[in-house]
Backbone bond lengths (Angstrom), bond angles and torsions (degrees), N, CA, C in turn:
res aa  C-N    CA-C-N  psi(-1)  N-CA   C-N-CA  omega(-1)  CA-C   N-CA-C  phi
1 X - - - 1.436 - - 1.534 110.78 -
2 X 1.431 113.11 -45.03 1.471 107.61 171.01 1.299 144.94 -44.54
3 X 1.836 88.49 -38.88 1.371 122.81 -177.86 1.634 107.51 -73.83
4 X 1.476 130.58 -35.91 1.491 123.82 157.70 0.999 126.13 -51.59
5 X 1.556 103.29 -54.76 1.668 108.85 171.86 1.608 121.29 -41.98
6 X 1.163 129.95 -47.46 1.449 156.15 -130.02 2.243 85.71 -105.62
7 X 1.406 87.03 -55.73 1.680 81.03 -173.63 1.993 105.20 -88.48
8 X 1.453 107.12 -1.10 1.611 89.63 155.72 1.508 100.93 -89.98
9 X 0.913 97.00 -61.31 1.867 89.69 -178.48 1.975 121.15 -3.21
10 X 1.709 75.37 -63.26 1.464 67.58 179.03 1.982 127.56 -88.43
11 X 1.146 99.42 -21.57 1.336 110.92 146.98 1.776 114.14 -30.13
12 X 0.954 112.36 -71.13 1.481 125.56 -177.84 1.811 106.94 -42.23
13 X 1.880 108.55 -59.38 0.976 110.49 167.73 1.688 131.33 -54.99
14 X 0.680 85.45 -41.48 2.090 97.50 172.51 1.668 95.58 -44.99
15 X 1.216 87.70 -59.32 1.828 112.57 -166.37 1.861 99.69 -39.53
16 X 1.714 94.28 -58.48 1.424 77.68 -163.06 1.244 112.41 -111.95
17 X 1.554 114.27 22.27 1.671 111.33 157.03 1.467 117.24 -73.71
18 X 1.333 111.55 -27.13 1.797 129.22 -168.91 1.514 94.10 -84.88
19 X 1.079 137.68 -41.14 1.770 135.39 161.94 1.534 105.77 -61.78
20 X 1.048 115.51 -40.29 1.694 119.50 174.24 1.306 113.73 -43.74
21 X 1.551 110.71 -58.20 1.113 138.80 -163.49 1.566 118.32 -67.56
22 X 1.170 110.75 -60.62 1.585 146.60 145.99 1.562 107.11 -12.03
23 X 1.575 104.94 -66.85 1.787 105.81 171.77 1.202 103.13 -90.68
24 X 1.153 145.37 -7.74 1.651 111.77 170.42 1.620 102.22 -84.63
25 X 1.226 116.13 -41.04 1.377 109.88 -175.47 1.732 116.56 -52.99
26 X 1.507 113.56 -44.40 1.334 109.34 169.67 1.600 131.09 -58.82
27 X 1.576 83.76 -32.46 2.026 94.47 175.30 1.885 98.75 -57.77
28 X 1.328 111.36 -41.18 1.483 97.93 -173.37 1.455 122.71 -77.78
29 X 1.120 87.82 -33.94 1.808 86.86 163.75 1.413 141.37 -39.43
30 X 1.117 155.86 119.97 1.119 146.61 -94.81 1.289 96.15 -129.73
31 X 1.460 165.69 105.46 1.757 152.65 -89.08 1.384 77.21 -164.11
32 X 1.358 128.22 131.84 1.526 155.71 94.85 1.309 94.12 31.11
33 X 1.541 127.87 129.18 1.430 119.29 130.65 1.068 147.07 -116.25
34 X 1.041 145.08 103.38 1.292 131.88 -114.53 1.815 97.29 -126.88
35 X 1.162 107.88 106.82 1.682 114.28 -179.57 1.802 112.22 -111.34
36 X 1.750 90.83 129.32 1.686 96.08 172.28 1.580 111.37 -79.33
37 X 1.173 114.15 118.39 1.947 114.90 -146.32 1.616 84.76 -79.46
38 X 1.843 113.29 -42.14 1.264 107.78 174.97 1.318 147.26 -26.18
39 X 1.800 89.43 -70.36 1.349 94.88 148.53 1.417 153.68 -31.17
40 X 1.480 82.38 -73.04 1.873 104.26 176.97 1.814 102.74 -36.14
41 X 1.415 127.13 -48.76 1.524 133.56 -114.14 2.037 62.99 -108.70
42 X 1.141 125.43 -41.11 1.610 125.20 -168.76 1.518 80.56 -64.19
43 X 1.019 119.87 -117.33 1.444 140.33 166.14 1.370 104.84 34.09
44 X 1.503 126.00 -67.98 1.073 125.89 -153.70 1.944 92.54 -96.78
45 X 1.037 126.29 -15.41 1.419 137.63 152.45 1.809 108.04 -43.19
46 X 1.071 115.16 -46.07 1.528 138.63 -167.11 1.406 104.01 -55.96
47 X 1.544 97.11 -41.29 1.278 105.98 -127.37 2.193 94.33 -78.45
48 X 0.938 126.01 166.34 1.635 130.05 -169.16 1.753 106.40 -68.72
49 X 1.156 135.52 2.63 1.065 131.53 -139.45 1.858 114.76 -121.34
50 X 1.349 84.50 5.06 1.683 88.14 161.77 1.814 126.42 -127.24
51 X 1.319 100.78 165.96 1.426 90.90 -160.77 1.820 109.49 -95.64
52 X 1.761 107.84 -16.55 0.980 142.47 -171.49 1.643 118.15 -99.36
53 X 1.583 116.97 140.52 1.476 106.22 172.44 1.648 104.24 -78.71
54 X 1.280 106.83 149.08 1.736 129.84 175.60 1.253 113.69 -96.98
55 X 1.156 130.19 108.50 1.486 130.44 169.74 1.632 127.18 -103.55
56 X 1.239 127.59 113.53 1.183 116.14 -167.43 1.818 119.03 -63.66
57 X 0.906 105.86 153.69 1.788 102.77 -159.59 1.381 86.80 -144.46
58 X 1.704 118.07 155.73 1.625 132.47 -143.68 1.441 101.82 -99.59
59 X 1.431 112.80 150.41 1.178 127.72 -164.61 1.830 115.88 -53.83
60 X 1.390 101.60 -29.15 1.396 113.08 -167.73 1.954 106.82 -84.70
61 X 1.674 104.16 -16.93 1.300 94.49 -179.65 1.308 100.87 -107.57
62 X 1.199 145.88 5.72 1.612 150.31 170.47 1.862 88.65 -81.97
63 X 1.299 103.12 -38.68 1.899 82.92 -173.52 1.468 104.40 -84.12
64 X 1.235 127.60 -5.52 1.453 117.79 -177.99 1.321 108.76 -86.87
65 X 1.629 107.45 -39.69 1.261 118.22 175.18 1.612 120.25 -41.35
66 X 1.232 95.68 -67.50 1.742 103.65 166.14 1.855 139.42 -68.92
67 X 1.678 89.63 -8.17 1.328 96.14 172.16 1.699 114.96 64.55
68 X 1.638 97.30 56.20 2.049 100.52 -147.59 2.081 69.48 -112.12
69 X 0.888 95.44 162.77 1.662 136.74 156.84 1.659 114.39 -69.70
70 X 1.074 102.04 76.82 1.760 103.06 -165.09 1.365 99.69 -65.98
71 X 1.500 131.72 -16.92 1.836 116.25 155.40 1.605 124.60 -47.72
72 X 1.510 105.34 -17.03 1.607 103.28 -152.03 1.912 99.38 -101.78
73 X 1.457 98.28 -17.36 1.879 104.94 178.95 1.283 101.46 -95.58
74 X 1.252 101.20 130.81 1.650 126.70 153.35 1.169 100.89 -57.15
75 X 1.328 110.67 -62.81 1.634 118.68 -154.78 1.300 119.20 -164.51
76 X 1.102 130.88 160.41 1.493 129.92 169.15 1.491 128.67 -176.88
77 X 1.121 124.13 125.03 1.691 138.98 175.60 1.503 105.75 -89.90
78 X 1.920 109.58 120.49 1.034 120.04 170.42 1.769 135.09 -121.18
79 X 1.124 142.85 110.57 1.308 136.47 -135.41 1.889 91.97 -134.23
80 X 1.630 97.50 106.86 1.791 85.51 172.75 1.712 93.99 -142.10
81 X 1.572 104.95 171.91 1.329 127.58 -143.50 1.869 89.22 -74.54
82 X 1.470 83.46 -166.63 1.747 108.14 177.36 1.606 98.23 -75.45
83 X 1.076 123.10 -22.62 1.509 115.95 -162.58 1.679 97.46 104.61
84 X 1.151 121.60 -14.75 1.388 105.44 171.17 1.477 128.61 -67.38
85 X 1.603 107.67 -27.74 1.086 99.76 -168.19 2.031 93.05 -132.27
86 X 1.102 110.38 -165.03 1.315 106.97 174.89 1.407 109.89 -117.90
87 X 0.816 144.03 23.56 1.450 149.63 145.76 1.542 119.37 -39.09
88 X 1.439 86.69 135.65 1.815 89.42 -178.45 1.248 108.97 -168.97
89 X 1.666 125.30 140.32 1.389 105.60 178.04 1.593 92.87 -117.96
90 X 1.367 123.55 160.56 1.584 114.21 166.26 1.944 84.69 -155.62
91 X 1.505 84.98 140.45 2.059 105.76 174.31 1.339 83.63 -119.53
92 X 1.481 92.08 132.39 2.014 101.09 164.72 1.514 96.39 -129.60
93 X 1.659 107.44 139.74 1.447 111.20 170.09 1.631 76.58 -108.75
94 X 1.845 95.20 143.05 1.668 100.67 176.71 1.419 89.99 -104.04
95 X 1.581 124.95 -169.64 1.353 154.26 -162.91 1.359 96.62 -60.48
96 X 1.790 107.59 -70.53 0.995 144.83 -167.72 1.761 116.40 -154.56
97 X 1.660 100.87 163.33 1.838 100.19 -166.82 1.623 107.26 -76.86
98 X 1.492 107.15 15.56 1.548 100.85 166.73 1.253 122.26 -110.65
99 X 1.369 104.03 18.84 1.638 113.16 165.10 1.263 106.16 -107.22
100 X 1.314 127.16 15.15 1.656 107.74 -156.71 1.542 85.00 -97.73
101 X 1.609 150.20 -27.50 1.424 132.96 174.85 1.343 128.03 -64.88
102 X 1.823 100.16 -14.45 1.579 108.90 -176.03 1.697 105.51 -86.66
103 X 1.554 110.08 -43.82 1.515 99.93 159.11 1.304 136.39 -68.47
104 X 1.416 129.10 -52.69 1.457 110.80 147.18 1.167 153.25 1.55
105 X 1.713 96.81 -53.59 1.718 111.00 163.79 1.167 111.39 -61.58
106 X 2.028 111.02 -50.88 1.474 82.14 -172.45 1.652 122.70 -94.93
107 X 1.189 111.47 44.90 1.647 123.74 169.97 1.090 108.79 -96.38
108 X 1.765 111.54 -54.46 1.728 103.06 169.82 1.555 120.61 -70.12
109 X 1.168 132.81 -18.29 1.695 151.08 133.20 1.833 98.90 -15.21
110 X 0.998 108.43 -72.75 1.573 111.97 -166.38 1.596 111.06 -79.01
111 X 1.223 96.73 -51.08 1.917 91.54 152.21 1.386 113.74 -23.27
112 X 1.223 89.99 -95.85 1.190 94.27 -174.60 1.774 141.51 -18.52
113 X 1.708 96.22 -52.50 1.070 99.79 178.76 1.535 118.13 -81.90
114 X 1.252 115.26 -14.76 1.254 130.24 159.96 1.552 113.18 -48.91
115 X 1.325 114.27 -65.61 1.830 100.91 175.54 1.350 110.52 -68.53
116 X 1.044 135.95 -16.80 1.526 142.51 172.17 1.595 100.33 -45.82
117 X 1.619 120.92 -75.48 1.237 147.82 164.46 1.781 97.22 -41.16
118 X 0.732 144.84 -98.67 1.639 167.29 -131.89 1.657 89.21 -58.75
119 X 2.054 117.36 -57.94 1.371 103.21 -167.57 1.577 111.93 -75.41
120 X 1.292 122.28 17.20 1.875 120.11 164.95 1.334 100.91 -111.17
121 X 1.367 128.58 3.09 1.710 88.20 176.92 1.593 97.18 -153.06
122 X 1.643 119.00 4.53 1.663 126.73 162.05 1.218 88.36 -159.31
123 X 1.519 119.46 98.42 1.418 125.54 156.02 1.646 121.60 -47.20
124 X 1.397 103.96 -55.43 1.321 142.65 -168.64 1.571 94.15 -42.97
125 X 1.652 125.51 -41.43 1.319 118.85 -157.22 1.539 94.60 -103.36
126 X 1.164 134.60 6.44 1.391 128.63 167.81 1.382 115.22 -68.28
127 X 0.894 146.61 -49.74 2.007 132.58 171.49 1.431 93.49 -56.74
128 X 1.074 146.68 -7.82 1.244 116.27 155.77 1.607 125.56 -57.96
129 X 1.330 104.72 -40.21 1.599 119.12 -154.29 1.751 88.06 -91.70
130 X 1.149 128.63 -15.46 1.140 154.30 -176.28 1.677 120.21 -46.55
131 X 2.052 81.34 -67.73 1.400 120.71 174.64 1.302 118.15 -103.03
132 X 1.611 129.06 45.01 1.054 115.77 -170.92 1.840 122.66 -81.05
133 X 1.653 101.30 -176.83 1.809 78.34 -169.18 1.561 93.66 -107.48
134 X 1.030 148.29 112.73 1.380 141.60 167.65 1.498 112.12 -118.67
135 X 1.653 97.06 111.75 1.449 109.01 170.48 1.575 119.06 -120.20
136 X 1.570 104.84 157.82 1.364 103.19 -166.43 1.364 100.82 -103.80
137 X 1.338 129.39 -179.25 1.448 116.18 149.28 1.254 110.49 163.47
138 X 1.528 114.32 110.56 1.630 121.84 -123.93 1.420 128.77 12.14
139 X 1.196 125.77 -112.25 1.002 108.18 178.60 1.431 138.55 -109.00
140 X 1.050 107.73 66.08 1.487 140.49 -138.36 1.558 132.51 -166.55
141 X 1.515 109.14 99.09 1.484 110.42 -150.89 1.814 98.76 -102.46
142 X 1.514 123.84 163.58 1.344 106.72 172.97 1.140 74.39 -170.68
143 X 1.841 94.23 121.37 1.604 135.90 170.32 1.624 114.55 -85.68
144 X 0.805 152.60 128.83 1.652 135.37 153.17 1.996 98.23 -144.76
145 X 1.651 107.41 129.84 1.502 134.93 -169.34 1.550 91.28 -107.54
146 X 1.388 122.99 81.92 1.648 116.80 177.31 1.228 104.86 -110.63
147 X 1.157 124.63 -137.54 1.989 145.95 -164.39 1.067 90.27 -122.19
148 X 1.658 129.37 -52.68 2.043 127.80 -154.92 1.621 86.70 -123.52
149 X 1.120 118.57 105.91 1.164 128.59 143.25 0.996 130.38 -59.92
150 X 1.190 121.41 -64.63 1.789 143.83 163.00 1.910 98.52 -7.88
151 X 1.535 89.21 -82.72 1.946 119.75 -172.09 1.905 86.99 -50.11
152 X 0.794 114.33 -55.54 1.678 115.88 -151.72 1.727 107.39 -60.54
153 X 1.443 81.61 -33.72 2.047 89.33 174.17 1.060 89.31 -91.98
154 X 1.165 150.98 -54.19 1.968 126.10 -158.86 1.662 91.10 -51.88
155 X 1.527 127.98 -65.93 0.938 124.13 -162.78 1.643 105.71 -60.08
156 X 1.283 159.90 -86.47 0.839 155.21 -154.65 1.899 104.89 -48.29
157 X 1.535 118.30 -18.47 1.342 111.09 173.27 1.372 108.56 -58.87
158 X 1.583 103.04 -52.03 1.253 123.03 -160.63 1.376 112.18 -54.50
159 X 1.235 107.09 -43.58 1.587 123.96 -172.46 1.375 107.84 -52.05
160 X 1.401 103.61 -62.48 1.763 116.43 175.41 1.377 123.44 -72.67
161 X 1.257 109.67 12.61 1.676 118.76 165.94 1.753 98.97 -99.62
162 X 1.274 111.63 -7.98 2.001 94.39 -169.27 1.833 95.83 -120.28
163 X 1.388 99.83 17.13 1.661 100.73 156.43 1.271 120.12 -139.64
């Protein structure tokens, strides 16, 4: 009788080191993230922090705009001002996370030339382009040129912590 006991016992243990094992190994595993760009790009449209209306504008002129590699985007939602101000938000899901340095460049690329443009004819809107918010996060970039930078990244952290 001992001897059953003794070899479930350890039975049991096998049992629940290999379930042990099972969830820690998955916790490390590295999880998909999967963002509705739609959303996000509305959302952060929503959000109090521009001085300008945002109009969403078509996929084919956000890639011309930026001069992007239309092999390297999945996808992307782009929302920029009247021209009054320099505000702009754009979410790009790329292909894959080995395109995300080739787009990047050309975000700070258009930056750039954006305050170039902006300090001759609206000084005033250059610390925007200045302070912009650019976050990465797999494969998945999100630009936004507002007034509160600061607020605009807490919130967009936040966002991408509850997916």
């Amino acid at each position: 009788m001992k001897k059953i006991i003794y070899v479930l016992g350890i039975v049991i243990l096998v049992i629940l080191a290999t379930i042990f094992y099972m969830n820690t190994s998955s916790i490390n595993e590295e999880r998909e993230v999967i963002i509705d760009i739609n959303k996000l790009a509305e959302d952060i449209k929503n959000q109090k922090v521009f001085d300008d209306t945002l109009e969403i504008i078509e996929k084919d002129i956000a890639i011309t705009n930026y001069n992007f590699n239309n092999e390297i985007i999945q996808d992307l939602v782009s929302y920029v001002s009247t021209g009054a101000t320099a505000e702009e938000i754009l979410v790009i899901e790329a292909k894959d996370k080995n395109s995300i340095k080739a787009i990047e460049e050309k975000i700070i690329e258009r930056i750039k030339e954006r305050k170039e443009a902006f300090a001759s004819y609206l000084p005033n809107e250059v610390y925007k382009l200045e302070n912009p918010v650019l976050i990465i996060k797999d494969k998945y970039i999100i630009l936004c040129i507002c007034n509160n930078s600061q607020n605009m990244s807490e919130y967009i952290e936040k966002y991408l912590k509850t997916v």
